[in-house]
N, C-alpha and C positions, 0 to 999 in steps of 0.2 A: 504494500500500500504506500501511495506516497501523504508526506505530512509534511502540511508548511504553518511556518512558525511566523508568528505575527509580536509586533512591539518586543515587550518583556522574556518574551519566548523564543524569540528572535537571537537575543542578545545574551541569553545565557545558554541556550546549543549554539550559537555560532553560525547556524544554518539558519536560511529562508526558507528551505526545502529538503527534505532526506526520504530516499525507498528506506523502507520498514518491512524486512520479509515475514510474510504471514502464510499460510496453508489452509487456516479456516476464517471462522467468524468470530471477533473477538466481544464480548460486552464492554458498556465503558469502563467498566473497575479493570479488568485484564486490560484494556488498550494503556491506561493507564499506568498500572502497573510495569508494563513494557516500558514506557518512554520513560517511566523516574528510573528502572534499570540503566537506558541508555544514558541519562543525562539529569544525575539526582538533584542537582539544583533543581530543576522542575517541579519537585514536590511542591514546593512553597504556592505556584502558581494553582494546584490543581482545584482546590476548592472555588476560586474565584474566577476561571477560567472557562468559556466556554468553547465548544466543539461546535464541528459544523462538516456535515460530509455531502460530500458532491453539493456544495453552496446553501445549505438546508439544514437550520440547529437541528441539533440532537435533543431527543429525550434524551432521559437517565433508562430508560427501559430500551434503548437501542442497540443494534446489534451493528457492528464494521466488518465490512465484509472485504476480501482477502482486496481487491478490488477499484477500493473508494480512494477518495482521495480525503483526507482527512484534515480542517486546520483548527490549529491550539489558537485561541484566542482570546490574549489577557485583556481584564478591565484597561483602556486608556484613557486616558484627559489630556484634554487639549483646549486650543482657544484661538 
């Protein structure tokens, strides 16, 4: 799957964008779990953060399928 990282999310993996290899469908708790594996600063963001796959938020009851495109998307402020 690919996953693109926005503001805050951005800047602490270093990436705009990374493939995520996957084989099935993950729930957001497992998708999650993944990405604080790859990049533990993350944690901090995930409560406050929302997802969004193929341009369309997420439930919490959603399922990522091997597939999607997925972006991490922290609270911003601006002006």
């Amino acid at each position: 799957m690919t996953v693109l990282y926005f503001a805050n999310a951005r800047r602490i993996t270093g990436f705009s964008e990374e493939e995520i290899p996957a084989t099935e469908p993950l729930s957001i708790s497992a998708f999650w779990e993944q990405l604080v594996q790859r990049h533990p600063d993350l944690a901090s963001l995930r409560s406050s953060s929302r997802l969004a796959r193929n341009n369309d938020f997420l439930t919490s009851s959603a399922h990522i399928e091997p597939t999607d495109e997925i972006a991490v998307i922290p609270p911003v402020s601006g002006g």
